[in-house]
N, C-alpha and C positions, 0 to 999 in steps of 0.2 A: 382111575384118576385120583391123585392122592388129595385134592378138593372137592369129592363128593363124597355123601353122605351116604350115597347109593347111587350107583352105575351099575349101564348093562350097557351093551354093547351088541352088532350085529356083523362085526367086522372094516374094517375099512372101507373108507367110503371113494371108487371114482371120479374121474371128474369126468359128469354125463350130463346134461339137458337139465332144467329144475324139478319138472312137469315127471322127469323118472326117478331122480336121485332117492335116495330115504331121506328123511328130515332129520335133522338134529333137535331136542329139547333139551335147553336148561331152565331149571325152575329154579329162582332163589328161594330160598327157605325163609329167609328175612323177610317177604314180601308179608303181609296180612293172612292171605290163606297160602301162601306157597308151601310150608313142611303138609300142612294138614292135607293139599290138595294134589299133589303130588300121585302119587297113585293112578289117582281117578282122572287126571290130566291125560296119563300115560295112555289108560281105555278109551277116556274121549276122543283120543287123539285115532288110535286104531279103530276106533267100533266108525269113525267117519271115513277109512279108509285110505291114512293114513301109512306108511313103511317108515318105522325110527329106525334109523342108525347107532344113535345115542340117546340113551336118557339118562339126563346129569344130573340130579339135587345139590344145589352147591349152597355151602354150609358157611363160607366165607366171602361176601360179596367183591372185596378185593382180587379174588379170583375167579370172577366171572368171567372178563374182556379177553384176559390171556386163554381163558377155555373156547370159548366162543373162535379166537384166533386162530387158536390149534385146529378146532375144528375145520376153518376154511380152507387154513393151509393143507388138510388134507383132502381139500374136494371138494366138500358138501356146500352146497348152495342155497339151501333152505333152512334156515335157520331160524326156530320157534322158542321163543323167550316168554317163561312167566314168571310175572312180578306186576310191578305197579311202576307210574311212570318215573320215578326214581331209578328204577333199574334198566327200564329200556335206554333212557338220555345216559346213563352211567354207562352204555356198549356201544354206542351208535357213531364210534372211530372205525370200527368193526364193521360198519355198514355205509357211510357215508359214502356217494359216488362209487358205491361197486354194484358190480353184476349182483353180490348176494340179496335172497328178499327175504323180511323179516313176517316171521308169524307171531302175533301177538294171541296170549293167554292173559288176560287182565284178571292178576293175584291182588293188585293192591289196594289202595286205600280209596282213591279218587279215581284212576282211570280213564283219567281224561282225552288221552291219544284213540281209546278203543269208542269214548264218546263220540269224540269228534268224527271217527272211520265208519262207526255206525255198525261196530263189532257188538256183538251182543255181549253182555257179561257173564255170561253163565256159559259151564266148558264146553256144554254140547256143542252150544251155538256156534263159540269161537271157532271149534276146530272146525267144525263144518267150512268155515270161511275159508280156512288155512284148507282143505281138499279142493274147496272148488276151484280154486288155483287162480285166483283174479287179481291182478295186479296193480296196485295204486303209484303213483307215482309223486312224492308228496315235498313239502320244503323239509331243511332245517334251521335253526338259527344257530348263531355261534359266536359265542363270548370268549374272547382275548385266547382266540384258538380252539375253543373244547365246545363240542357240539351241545344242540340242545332239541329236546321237542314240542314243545308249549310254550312254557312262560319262561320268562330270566324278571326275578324281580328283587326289590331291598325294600327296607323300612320296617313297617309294621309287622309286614305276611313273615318278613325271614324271624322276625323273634315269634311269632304264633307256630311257625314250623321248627322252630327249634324247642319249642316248651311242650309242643306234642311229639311224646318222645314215643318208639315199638308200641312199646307197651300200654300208652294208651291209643293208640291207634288200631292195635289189634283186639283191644276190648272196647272201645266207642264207633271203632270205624271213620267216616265220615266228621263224626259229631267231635273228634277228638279234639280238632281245630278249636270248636265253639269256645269249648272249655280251655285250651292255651290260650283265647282271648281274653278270656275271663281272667286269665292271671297276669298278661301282659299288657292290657291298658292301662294300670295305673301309674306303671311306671315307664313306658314310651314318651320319646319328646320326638318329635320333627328335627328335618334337617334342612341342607341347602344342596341343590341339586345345579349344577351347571349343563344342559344340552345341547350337543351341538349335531346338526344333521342336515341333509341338503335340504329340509324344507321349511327350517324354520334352528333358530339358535335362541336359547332359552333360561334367564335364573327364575327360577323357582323357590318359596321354600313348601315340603310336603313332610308328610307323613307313610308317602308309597309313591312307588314306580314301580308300573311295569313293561316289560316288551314281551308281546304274545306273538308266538308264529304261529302256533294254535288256534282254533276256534275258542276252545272255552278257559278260564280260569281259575276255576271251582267248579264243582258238580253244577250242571244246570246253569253256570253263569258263564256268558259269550265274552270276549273279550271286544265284540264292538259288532254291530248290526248287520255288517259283510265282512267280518274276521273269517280268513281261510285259513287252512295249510298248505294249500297249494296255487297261490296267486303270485306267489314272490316278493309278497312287502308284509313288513311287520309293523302291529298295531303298541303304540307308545302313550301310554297314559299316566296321570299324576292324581294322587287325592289334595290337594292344596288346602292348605291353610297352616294357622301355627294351634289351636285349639283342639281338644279331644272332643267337643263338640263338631267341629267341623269333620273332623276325621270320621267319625260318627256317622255325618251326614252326609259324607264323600263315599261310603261304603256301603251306606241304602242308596243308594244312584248307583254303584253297582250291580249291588242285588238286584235292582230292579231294570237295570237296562236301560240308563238315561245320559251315563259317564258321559257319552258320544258326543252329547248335545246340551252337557253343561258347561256352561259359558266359565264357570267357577273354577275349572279342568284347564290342562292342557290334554287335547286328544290328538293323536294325527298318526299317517300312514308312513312309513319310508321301507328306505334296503339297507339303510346304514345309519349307525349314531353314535358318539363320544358320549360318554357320561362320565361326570366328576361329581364326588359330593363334600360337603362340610359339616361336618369330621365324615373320614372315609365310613364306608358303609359294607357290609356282609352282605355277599351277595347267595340268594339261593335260586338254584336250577333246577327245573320241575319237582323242587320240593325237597333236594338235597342239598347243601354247602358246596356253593361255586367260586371260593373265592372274595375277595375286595374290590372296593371301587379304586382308583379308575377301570372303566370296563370299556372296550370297542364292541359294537354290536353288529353284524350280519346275518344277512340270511343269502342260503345255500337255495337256490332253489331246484327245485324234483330231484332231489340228493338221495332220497331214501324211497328203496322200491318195497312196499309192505303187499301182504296181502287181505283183501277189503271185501267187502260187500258188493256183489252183482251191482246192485239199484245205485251204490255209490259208485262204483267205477263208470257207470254210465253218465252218471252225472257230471261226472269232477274228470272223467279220460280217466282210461285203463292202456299201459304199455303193454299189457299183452304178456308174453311170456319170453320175446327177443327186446334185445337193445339193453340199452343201461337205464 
């Protein structure tokens, strides 16, 4: 494939049952460890018992979704993506309401969809997950068309995720964010946000918004006390105020899990909502560039069939291996 950096190949793949097919892996290289992990992806994947069809390292992320496409179009039904959650929500046109299930390798930075799934981060674990062949059935959301898996959010977080750039995220990790903050609150101002949705219609001015389809929003940080991915409503939150103090103080009530039930907030559940702001705002989607506001927001619900954890599919329904 003239977009990988290394392919192999096991020949064409049928279209047979999931549970026999081989699996397909593309890793993105851009991801945090995906060049370095690459490999050892490959063995984890077989030493768990595993049959690849393909193993793609793709060296240009704009070529991933047409890879990923080809693959389907030729068969294969299992399809295992490593990266970080930029790269999953960047393919998941690919996946939305089809028979294909997604096996996740959590390469990137946060990892949030593998948190929330209760996929272990380390390869063994994953792929183990991706053998035992358990199937989740989970939402997605979806911004002015283009799917998503977590968060859609603007304000403050889209300028922190754009000043953490590769490169510091594959030498800080996690921590890169802290440090984009560090460069971006001096010069952040608030905006004006208009909401409109069936359960409430909204001016605002803030500093952030966001909508999670997700559990979490950050490492370790929930987006609300019974935030799912699999309930069919998405959690809409604000930090308000017009001050860097307040922003400040809207963002420890995140960290610490209070957002919910601060009265200082707007918090609430829906399936759908209009957002407009003043001055328009950049929008970012699980952590990559989504666009401008105005945004329509939806969610898909059990759109995407992944493969999960035993104790999770017990808890949250497992489709099993038939149906969509």
């Amino acid at each position: 494939m003239t977009d990988a950096i290394h392919s192999t190949s096991a020949g064409s793949l049928s279209r047979v049952e999931p549970a026999d097919a081989p699996a397909a892996l593309f890793v993105n290289t851009h991801a945090r460890r995906g060049a370095k992990q690459f490999a050892q992806a490959i063995a984890s994947l077989k030493d768990a018992g595993l049959t690849l069809g393909q193993t793609v390292a793709v060296d240009d992320p704009d070529t991933l979704l047409p890879a990923i496409q080809r693959a389907i179009a030729a068969g294969c039904e299992r399809i295992i993506v490593g990266g970080g959650d930029g790269t999953l929500s960047g393919v998941m046109e690919a996946f939305a309401n089809q028979r294909i299930t997604l096996g996740v390798l959590p390469l990137g930075t946060g990892n949030d969809l593998a948190r929330t799934l209760e996929i272990p981060l380390d390869l063994g674990g994953a792929a183990r997950v991706i053998a035992a062949g358990q199937i989740a059935r989970i939402d997605l959301g979806c911004a002015n068309g283009r799917y998503f898996i977590n968060t859609l959010s603007m304000g403050v977080s889209d300028e922190v995720s754009r000043a953490a750039t590769r490169r510091l995220k594959r030498t800080l990790g996690f921590f890169a964010y802290g440090v984009a903050a560090l460069k971006v609150l001096p010069r952040h101002q608030n905006f004006k946000v208009h909401i409109e949705a069936i359960e409430k219609v909204c001016d605002v001015a803030t500093h952030q918004l966001v909508v999670a389809n997700g559990t979490y929003v950050g490492e370790h940080i929930k987006a609300g006390p019974d935030a799912s991915i699999s309930d069919g409503t998405l959690v809409v939150f604000t930090l308000e105020g017009r001050s860097r103090y307040q922003l400040i103080r809207g963002a420890w009530s995140v960290a610490r899990g209070r957002h919910a039930t601060d009265p200082r907030n707007n918090y609430f559940e829906t399936t759908r909502l209009t957002i407009r702001t003043e001055p328009s705002q950049q929008i970012t989607v699980d952590g990559e560039h989504g666009g401008e506001t105005p945004v329509e927001v939806t969610v898909a619900p059990k759109a995407l069939r992944v493969f999960a954890p035993t104790a999770y599919c017990e808890r949250f329904g497992s489709s099993g291996g038939g149906g969509l």
